[in-house]
N, CA, C and O atoms as CSV, one atom per row, in Angstrom:
chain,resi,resn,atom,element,x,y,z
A,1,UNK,N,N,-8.739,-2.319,-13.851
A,1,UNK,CA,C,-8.190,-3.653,-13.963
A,1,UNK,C,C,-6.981,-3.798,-13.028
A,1,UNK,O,O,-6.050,-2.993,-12.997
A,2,UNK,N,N,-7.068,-4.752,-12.372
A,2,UNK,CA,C,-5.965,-5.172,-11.581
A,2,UNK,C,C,-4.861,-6.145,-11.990
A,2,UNK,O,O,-5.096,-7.247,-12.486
A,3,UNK,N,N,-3.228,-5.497,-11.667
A,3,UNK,CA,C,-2.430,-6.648,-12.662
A,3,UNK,C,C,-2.249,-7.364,-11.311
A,3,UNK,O,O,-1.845,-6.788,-10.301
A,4,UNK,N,N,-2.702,-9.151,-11.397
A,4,UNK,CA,C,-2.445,-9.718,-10.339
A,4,UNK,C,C,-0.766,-10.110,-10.409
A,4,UNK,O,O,-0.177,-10.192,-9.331
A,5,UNK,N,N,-0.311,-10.254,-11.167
A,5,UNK,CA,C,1.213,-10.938,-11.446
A,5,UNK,C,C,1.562,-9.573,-10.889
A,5,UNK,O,O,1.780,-9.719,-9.686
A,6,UNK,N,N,1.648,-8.818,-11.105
A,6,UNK,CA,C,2.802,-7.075,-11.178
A,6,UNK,C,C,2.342,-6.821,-9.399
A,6,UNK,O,O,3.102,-6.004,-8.879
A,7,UNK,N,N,1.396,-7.302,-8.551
A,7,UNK,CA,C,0.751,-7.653,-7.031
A,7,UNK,C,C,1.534,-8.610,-6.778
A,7,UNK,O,O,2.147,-8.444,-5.724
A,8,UNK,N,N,1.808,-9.737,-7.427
A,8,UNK,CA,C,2.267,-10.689,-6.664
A,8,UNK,C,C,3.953,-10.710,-6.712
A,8,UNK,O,O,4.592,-11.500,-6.018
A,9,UNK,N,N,4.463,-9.935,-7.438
A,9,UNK,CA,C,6.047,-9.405,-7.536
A,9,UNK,C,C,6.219,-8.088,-6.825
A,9,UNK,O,O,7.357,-7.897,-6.395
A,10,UNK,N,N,5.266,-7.067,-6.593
A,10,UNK,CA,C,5.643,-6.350,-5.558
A,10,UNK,C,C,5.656,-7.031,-4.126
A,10,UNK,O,O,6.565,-6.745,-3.347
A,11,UNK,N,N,4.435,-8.134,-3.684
A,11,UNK,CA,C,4.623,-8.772,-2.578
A,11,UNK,C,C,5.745,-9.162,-2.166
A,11,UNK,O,O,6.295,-8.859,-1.107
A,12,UNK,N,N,6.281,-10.154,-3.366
A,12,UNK,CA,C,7.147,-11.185,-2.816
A,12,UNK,C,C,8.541,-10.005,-2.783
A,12,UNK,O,O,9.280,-10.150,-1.808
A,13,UNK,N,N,8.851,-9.084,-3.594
A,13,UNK,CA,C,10.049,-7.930,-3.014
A,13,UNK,C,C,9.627,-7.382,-1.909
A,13,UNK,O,O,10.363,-7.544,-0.936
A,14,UNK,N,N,8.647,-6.772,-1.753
A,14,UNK,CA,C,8.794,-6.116,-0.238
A,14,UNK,C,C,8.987,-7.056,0.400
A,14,UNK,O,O,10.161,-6.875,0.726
A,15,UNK,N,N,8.527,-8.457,1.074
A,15,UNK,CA,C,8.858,-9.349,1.771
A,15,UNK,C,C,10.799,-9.298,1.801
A,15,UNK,O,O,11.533,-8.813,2.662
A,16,UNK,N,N,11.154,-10.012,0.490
A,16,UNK,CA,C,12.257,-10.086,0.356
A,16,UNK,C,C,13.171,-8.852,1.526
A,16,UNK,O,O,13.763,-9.012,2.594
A,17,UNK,N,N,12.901,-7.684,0.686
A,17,UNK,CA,C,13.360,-6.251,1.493
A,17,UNK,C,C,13.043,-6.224,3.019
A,17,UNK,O,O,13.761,-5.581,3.785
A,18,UNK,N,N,12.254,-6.738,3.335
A,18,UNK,CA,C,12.005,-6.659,5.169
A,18,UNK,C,C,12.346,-7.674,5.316
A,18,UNK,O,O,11.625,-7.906,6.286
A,19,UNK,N,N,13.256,-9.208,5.073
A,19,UNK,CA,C,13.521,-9.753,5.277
A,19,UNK,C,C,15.169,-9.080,5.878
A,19,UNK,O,O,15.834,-9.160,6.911
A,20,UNK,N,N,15.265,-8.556,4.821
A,20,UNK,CA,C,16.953,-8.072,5.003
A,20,UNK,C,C,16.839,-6.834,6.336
A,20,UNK,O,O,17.539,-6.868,7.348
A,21,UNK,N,N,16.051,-6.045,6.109
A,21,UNK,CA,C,16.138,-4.435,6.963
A,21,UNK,C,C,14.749,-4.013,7.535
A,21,UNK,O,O,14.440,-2.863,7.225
A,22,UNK,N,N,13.907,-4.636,8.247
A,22,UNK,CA,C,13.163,-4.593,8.434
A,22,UNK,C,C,12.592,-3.187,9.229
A,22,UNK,O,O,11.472,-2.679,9.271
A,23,UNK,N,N,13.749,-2.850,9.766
A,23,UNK,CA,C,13.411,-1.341,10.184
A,23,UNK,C,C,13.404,0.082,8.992
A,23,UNK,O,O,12.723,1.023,8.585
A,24,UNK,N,N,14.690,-0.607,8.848
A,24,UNK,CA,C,14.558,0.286,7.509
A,24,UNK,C,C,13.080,0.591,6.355
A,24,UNK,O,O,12.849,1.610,5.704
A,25,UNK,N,N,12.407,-0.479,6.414
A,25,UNK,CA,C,11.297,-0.918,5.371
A,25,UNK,C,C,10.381,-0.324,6.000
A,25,UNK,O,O,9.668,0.382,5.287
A,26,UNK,N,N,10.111,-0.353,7.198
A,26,UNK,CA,C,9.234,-0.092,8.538
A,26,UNK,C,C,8.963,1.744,8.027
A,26,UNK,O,O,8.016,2.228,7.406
A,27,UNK,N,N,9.940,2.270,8.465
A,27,UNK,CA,C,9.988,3.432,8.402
A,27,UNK,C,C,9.908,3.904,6.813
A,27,UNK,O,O,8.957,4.685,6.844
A,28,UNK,N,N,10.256,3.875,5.801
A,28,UNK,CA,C,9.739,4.025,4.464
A,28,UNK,C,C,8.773,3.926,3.992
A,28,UNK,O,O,8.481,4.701,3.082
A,29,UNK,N,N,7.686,2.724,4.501
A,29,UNK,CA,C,6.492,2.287,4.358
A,29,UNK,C,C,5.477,3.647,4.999
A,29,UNK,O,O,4.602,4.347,4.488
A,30,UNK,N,N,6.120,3.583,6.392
A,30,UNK,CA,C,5.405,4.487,7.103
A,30,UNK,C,C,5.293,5.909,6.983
A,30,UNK,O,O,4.478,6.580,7.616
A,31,UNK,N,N,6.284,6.447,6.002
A,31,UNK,CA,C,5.964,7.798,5.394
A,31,UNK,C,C,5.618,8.230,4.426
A,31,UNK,O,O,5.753,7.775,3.290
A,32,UNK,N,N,5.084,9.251,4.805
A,32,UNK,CA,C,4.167,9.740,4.421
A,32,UNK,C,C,4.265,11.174,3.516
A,32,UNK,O,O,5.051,11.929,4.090
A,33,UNK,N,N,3.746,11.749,2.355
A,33,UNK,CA,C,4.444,13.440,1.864
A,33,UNK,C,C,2.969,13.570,1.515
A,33,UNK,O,O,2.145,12.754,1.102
A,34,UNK,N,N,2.898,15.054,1.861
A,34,UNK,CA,C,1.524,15.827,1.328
A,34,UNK,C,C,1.252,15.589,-0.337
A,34,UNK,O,O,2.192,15.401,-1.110
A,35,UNK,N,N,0.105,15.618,-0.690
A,35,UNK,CA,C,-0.100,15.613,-1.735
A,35,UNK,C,C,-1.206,16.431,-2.408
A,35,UNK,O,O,-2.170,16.585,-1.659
A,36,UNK,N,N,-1.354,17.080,-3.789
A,36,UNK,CA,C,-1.834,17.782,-3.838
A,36,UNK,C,C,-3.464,17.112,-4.231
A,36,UNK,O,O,-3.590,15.897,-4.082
A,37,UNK,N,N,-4.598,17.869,-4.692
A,37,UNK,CA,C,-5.830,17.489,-4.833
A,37,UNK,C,C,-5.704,16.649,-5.965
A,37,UNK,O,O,-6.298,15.576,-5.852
A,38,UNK,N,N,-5.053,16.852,-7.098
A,38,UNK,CA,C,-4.839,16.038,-8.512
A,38,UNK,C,C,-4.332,14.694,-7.983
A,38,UNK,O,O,-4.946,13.826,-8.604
A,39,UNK,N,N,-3.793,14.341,-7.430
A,39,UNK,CA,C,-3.072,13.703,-7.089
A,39,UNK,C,C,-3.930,12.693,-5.891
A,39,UNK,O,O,-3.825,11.476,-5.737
A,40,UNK,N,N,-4.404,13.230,-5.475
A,40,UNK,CA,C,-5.658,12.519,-4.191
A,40,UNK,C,C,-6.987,12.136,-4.977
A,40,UNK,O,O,-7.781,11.300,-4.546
A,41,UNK,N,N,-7.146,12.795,-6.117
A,41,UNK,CA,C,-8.629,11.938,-6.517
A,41,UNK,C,C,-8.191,10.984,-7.900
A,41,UNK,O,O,-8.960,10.567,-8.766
A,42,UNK,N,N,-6.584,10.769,-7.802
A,42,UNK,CA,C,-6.062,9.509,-8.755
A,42,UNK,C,C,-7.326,8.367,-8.454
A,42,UNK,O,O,-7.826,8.067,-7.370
A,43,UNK,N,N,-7.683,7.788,-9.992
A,43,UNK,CA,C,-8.574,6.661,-10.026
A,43,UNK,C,C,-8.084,4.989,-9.218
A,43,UNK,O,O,-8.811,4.012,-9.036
A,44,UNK,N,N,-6.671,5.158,-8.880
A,44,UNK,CA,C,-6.315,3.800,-8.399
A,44,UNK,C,C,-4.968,4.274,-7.615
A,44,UNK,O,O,-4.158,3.358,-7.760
A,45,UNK,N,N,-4.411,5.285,-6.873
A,45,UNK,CA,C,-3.548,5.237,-6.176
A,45,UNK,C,C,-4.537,5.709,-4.765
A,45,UNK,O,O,-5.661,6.207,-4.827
A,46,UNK,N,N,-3.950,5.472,-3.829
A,46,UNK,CA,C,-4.465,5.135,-2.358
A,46,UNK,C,C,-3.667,6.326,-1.202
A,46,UNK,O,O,-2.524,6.270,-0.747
A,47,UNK,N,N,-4.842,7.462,-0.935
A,47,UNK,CA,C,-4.447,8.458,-0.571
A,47,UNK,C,C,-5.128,8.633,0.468
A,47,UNK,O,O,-6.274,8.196,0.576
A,48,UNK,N,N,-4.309,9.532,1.705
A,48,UNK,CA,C,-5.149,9.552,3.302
A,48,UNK,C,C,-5.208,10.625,3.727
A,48,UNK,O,O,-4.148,11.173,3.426
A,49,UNK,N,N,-6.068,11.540,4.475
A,49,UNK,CA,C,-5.933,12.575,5.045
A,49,UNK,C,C,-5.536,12.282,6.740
A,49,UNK,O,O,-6.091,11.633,7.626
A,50,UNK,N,N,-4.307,13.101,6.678
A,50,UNK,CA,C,-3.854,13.001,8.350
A,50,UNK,C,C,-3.475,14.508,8.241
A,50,UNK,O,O,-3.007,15.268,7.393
A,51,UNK,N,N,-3.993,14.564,9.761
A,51,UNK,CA,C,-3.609,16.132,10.026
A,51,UNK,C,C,-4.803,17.380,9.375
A,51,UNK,O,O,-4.736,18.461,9.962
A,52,UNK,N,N,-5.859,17.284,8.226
A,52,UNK,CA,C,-6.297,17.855,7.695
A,52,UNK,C,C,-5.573,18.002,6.238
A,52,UNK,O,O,-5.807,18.948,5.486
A,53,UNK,N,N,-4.764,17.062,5.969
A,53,UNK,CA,C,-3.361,17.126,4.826
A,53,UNK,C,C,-3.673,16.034,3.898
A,53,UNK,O,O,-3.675,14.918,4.418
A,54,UNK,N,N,-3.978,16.105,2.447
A,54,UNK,CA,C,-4.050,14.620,1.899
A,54,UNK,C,C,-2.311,14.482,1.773
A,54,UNK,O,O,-1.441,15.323,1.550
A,55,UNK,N,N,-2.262,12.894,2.046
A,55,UNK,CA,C,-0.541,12.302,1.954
A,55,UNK,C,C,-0.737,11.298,1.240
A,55,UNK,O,O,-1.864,10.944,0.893
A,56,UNK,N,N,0.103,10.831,0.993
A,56,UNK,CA,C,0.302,9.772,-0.215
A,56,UNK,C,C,1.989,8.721,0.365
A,56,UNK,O,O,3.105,9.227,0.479
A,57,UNK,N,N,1.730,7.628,0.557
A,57,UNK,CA,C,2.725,6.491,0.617
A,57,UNK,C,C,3.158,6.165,-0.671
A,57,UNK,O,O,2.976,6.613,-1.803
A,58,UNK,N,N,4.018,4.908,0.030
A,58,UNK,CA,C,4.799,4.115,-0.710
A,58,UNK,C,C,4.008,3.122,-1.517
A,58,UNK,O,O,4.224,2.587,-2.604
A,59,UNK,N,N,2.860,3.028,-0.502
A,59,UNK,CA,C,2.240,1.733,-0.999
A,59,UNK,C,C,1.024,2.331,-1.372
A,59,UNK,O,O,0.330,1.544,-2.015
A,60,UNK,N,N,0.479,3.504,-1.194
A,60,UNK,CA,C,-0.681,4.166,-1.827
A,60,UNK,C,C,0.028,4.521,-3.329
A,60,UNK,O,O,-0.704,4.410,-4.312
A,61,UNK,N,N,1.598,4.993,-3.551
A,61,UNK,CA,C,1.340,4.714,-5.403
A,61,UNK,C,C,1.662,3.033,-5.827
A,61,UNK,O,O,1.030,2.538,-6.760
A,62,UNK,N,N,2.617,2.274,-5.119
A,62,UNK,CA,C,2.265,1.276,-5.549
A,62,UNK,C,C,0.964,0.190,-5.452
A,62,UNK,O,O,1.215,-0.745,-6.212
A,63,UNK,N,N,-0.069,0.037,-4.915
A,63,UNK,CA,C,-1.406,0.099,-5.720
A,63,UNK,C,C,-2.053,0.421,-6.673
A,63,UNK,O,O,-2.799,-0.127,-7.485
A,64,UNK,N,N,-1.433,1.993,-6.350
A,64,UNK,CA,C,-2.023,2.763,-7.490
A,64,UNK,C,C,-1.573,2.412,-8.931
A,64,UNK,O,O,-2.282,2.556,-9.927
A,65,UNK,N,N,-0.252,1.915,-8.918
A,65,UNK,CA,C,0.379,1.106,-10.148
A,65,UNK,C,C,-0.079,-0.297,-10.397
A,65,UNK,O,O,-0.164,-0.717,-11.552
A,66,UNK,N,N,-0.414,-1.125,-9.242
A,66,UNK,CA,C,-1.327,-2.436,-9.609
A,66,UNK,C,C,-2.416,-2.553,-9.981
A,66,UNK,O,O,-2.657,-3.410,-10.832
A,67,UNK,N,N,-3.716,-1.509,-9.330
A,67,UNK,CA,C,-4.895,-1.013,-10.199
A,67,UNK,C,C,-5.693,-1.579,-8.619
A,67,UNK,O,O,-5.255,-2.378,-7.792
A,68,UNK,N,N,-6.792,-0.927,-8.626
A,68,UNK,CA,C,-7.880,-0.420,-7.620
A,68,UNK,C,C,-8.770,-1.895,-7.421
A,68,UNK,O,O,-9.050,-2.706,-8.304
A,69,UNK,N,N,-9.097,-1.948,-6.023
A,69,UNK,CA,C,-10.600,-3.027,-6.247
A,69,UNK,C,C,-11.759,-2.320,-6.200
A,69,UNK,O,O,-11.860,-1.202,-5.695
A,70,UNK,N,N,-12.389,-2.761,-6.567
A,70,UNK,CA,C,-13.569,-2.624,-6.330
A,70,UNK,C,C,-14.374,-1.810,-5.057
A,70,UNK,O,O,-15.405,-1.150,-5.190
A,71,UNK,N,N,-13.944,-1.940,-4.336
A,71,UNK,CA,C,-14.209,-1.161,-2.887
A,71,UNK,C,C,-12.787,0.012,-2.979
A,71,UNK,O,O,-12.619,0.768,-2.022
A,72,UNK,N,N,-12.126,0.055,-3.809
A,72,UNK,CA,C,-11.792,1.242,-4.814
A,72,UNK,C,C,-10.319,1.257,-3.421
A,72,UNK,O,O,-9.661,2.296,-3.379
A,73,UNK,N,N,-9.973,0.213,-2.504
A,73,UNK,CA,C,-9.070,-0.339,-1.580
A,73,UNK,C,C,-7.665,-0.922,-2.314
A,73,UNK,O,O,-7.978,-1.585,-3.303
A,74,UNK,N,N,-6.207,-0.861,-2.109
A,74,UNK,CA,C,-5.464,-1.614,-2.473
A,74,UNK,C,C,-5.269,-2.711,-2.619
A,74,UNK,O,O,-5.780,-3.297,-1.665
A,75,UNK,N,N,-4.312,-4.116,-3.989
A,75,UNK,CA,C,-4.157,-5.304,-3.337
A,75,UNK,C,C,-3.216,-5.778,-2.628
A,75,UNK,O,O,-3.148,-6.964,-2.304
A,76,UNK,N,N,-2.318,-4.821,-2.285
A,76,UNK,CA,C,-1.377,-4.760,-1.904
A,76,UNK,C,C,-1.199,-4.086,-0.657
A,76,UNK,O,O,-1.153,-2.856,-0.650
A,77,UNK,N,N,-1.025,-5.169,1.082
A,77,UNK,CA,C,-1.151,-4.575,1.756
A,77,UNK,C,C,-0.155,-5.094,3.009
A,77,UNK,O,O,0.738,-5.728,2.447
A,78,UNK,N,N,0.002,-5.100,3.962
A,78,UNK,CA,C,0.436,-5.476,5.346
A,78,UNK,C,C,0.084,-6.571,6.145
A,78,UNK,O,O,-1.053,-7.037,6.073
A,79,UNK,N,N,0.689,-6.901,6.684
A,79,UNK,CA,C,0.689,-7.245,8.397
A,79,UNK,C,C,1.374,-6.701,9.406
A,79,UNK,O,O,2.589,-6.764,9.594
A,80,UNK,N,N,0.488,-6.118,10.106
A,80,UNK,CA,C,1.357,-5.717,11.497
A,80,UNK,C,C,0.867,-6.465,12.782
A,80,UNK,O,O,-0.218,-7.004,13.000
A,81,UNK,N,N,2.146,-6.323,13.686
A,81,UNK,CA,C,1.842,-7.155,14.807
A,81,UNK,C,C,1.353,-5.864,15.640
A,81,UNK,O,O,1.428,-4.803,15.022
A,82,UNK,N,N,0.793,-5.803,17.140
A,82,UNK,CA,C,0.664,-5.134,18.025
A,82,UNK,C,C,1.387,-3.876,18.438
A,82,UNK,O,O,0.873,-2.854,18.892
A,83,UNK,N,N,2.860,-4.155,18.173
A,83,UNK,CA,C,3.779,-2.893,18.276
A,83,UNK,C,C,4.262,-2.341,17.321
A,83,UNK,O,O,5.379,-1.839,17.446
A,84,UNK,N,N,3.472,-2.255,15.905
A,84,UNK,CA,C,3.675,-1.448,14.809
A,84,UNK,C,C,4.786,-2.227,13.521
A,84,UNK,O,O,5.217,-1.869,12.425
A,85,UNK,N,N,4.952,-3.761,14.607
A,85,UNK,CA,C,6.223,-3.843,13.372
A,85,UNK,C,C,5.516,-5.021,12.434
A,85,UNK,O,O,4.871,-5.990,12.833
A,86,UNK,N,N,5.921,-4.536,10.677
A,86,UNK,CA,C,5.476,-5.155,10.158
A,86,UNK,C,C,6.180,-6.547,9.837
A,86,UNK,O,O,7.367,-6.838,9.986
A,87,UNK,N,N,5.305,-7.200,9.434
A,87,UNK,CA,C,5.486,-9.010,9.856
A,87,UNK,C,C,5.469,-9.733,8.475
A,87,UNK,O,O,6.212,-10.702,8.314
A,88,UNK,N,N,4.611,-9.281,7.419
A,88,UNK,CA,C,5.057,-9.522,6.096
A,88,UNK,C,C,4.047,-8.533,4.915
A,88,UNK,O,O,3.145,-7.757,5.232
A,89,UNK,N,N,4.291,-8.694,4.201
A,89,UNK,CA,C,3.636,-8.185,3.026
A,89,UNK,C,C,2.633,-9.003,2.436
A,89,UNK,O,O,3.033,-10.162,2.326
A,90,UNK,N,N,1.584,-8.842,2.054
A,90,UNK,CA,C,0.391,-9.423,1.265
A,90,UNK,C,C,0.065,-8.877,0.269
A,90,UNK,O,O,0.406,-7.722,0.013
A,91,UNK,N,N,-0.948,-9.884,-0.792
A,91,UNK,CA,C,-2.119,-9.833,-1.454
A,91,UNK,C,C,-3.693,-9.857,-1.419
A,91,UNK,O,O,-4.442,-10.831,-1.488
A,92,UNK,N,N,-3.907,-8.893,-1.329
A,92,UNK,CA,C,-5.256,-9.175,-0.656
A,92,UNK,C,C,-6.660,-9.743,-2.051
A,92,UNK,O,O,-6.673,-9.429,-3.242
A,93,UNK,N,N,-7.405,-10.398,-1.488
A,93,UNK,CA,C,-8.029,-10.905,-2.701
A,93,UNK,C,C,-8.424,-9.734,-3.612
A,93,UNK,O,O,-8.328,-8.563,-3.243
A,94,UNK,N,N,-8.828,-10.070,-4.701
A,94,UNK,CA,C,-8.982,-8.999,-6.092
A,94,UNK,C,C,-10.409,-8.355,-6.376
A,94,UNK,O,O,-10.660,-7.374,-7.076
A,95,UNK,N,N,-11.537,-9.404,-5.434
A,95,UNK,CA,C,-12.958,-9.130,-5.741
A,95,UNK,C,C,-13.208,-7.966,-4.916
A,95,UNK,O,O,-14.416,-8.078,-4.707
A,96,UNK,N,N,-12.827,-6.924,-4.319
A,96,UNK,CA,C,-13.343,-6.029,-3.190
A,96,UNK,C,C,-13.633,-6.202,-1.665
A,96,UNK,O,O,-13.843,-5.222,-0.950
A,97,UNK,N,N,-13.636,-7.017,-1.365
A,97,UNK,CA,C,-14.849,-7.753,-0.435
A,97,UNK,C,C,-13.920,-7.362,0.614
A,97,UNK,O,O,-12.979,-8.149,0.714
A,98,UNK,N,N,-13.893,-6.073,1.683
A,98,UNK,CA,C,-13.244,-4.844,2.690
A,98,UNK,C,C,-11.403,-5.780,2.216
A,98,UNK,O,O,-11.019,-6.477,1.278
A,99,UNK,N,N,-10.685,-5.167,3.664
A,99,UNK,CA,C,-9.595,-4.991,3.377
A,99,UNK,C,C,-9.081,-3.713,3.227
A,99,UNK,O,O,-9.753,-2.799,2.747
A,100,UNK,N,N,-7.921,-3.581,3.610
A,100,UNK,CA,C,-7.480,-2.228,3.235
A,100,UNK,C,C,-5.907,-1.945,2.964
A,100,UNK,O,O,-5.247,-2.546,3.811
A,101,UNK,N,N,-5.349,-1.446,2.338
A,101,UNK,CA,C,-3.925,-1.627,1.833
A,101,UNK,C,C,-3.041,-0.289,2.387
A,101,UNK,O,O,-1.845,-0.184,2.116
């Protein structure tokens, strides 16, 4: 189950927060810490292998705290422009249908 309200209050703070420090947000977002196997086959947090390493974000546990779609993807995700900098924070719709957080 997905909490859409508890999605749509993390949106509108991260926005808020890259409104103020946007580099700052940039770089927090963008890191990354190893994580172990328990922790990578969580039913609703959003985990990546880089390097041969599963890692885990900021925004792979917060998903994981809003709850999974269907395509088992975050609702909670980005915009980036061309040179990596992010431009605002979203909701991505709730039915699955691709996307990626």
């Amino acid at each position: 189950m997905i909490d859409e309200q508890l999605a749509d209050r993390i949106v509108a703070f991260l926005n808020e927060l890259n409104a103020i420090d946007t580099t700052a947000i940039e770089k927090f977002i963008e890191h990354r810490v190893p994580c172990n196997a328990a922790l990578s086959m969580h039913p609703t947090v959003q985990c990546g292998l880089e390097h041969n390493v599963m890692t885990v974000g900021l925004l792979g546990i917060l998903n994981g705290l809003v709850g999974a779609r269907e395509d088992q993807w975050g609702v909670v995700a980005m915009e980036v422009e061309d040179d990596g900098r992010i431009t605002r924070f979203v909701k991505l719709p709730t039915n699955g249908k691709g996307g990626r957080a």
